[in-house]
C-alpha positions in Angstrom: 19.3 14.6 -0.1 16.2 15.8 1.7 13.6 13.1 1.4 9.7 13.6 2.7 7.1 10.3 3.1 3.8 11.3 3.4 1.4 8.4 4.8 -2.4 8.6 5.7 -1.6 6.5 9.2 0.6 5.3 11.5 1.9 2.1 9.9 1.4 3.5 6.2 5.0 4.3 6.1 6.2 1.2 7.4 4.5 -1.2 4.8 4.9 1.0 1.7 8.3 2.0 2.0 9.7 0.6 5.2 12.5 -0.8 3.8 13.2 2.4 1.5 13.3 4.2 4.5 15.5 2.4 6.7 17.9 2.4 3.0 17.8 5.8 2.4 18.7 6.8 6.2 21.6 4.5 6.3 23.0 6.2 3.1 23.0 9.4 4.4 19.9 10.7 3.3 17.5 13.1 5.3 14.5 11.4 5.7 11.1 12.8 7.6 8.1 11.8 7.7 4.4 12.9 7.8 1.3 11.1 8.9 -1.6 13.0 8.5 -4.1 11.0 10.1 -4.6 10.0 14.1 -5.5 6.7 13.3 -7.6 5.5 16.0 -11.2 7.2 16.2 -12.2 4.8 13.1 -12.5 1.9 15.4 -15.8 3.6 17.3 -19.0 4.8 15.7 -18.5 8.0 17.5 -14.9 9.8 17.3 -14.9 11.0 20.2 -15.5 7.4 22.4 -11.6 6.6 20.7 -9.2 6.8 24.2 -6.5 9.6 24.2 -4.4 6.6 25.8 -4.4 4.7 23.0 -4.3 7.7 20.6 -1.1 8.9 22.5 0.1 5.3 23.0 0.0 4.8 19.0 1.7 8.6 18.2 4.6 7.4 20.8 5.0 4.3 18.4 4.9 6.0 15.5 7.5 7.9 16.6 10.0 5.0 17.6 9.4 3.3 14.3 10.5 6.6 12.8 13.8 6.7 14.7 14.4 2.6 14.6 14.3 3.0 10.9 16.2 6.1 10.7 14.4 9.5 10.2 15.6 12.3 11.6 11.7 13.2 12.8 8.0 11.8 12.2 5.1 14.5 12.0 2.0 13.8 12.8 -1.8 16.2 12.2 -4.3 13.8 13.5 -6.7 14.1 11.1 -9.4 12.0 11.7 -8.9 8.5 11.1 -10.9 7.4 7.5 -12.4 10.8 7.6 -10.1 12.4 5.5 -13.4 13.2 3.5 -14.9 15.6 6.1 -11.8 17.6 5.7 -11.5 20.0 3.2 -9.2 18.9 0.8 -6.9 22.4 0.6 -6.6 22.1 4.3 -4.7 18.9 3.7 -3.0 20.4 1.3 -1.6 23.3 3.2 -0.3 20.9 5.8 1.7 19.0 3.0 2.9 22.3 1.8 4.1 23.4 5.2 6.2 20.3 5.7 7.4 20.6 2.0 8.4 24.4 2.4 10.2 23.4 6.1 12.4 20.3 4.6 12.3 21.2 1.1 12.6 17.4 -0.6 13.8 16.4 -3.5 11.4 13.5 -3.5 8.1 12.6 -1.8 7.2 9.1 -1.1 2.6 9.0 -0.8 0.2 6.6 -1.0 -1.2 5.0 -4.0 -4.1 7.2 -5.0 -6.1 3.9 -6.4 -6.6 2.6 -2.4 -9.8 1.4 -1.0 -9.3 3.4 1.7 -10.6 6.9 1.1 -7.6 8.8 3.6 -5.3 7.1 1.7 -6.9 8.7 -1.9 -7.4 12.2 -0.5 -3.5 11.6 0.7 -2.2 11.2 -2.7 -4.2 14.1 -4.2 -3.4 16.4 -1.6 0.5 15.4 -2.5 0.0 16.1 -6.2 -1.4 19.2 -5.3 1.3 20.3 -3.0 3.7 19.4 -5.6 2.9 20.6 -8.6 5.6 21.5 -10.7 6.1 25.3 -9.9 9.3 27.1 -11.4 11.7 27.1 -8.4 10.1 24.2 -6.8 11.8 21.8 -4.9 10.4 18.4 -5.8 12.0 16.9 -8.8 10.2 13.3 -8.1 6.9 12.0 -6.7 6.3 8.3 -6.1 3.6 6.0 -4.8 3.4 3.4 -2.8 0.9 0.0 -1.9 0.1 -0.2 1.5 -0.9 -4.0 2.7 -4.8 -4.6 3.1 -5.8 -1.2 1.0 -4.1 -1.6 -2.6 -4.8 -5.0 -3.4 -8.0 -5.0 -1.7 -9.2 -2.1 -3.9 -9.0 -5.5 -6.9 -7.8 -2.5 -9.0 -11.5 -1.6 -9.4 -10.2 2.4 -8.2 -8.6 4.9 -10.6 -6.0 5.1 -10.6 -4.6 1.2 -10.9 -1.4 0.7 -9.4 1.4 -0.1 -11.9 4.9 -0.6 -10.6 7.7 1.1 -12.6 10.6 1.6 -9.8 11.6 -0.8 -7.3 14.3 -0.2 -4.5 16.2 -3.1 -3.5 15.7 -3.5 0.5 17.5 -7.5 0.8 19.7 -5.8 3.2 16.6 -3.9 5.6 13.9 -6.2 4.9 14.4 -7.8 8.1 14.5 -4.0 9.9 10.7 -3.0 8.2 9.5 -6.5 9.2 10.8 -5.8 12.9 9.4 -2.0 12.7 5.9 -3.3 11.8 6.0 -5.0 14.7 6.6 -2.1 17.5 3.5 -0.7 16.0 1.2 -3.0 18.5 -2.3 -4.3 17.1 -1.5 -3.4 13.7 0.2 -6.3 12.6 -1.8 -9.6 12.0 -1.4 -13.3 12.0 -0.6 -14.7 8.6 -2.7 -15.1 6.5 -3.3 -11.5 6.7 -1.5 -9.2 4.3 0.0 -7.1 7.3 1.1 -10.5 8.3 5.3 -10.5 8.9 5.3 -13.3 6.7 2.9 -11.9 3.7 5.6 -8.7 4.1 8.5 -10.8 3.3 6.3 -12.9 1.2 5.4 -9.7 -0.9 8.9 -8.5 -0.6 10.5 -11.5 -2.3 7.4 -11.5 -5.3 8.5 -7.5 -6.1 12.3 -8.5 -6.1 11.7 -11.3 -8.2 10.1 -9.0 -10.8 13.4 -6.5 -10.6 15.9 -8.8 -10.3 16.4 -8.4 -6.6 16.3 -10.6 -3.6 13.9 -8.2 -2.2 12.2 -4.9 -3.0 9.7 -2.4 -2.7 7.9 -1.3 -5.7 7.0 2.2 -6.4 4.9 4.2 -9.3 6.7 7.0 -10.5 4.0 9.9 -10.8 6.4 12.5 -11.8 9.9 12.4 -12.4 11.7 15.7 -13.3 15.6 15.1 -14.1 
């Protein structure tokens, strides 16, 4: 089964789904994934003052996450970093429909479109968009996912409010998303942040204990076509 995760920045991918990822790989599944943003010119009040080092430095990590946790390749657009708003929006579509019309997924994996950060919305509407139920299409599910320090920041004050209603059990790759946060350097946080390692096991262990699970991810199922 061809599976797509589409994530607003380098690291998205890794806290929402991480351990989904590293799950579905080992199972056999084709997984790719799509970041859409550069992730890096946010940190300056002028875009262009970001270093190419560090912009090609973060792309290389991406990349090496993508392969420790098992895809078979990581995309990347560099939009600009929590600019996604000074984008059209059907340009960020077509790039999503590209990669959809290339791999052709049953299911898509996006951000939570209920974030504080504004890439992160635009993400998930650009997703809906690209996958709207055509006859013929491909996509048969479309889920969401939190990403640490975004979702829960947003204090559910954002439509729409996250509400998990699938979890995937990742007790067995937990330990692999924790360890594939940290190759992303400067991106990860000491605890008590939320992209702390321990807040990700921490958070982990709350969504398993919800499902039944020793660990989990959880998801919100925005479309599920059977």
């Amino acid at each position: 089964m061809n599976v797509l995760i589409v994530a607003a920045h380098p690291d998205d991918e890794v806290l929402g789904c991480g351990g989904t990822i590293a799950r579905l790989a080992a199972e056999g599944n084709r997984v790719s994934i799509l970041i859409l943003g550069e992730g890096v010119s946010s940190r300056h009040e002028n875009p262009t003052d970001a270093d190419p080092a560090l912009l090609k430095k973060l792309h290389a990590q991406a990349e090496s996450v993508g392969k420790f946790l098992g895809a078979q390749d990581v995309s990347l657009t560099k939009l600009p970093d929590n600019r996604f708003d000074t984008v059209p929006l059907l340009d960020i579509i077509k790039i999503v429909e590209t990669k959809i019309e290339t791999i052709k997924p049953a299911i898509v994996y996006t951000q939570h479109g209920g974030d504080l950060n504004i890439d992160h919305a635009l993400t998930f509407r650009a997703v809906l968009t690209a996958t709207r139920p055509m006859k013929g299409g491909c996509v048969k599910r479309v889920l969401g996912f939190e990403a640490s320090s975004s979702s829960e920041w947003a204090f559910q004050k954002f439509s729409p409010v996250f509400r998990a209603n699938a979890f995937m059990d990742i007790g067995a790759t937990l330990d692999k998303k924790i360890k594939a946060m940290s190759m992303y350097d400067g991106e990860e946080r000491p605890f008590p942040h939320p992209r702390s390692p321990e807040a990700i096991r921490a958070k982990a262990l709350a969504c398993g204990s919800v499902a039944g699970l020793s660990a989990a991810e959880a998801f919100e199922i925005i479309r599920d076509m059977q």
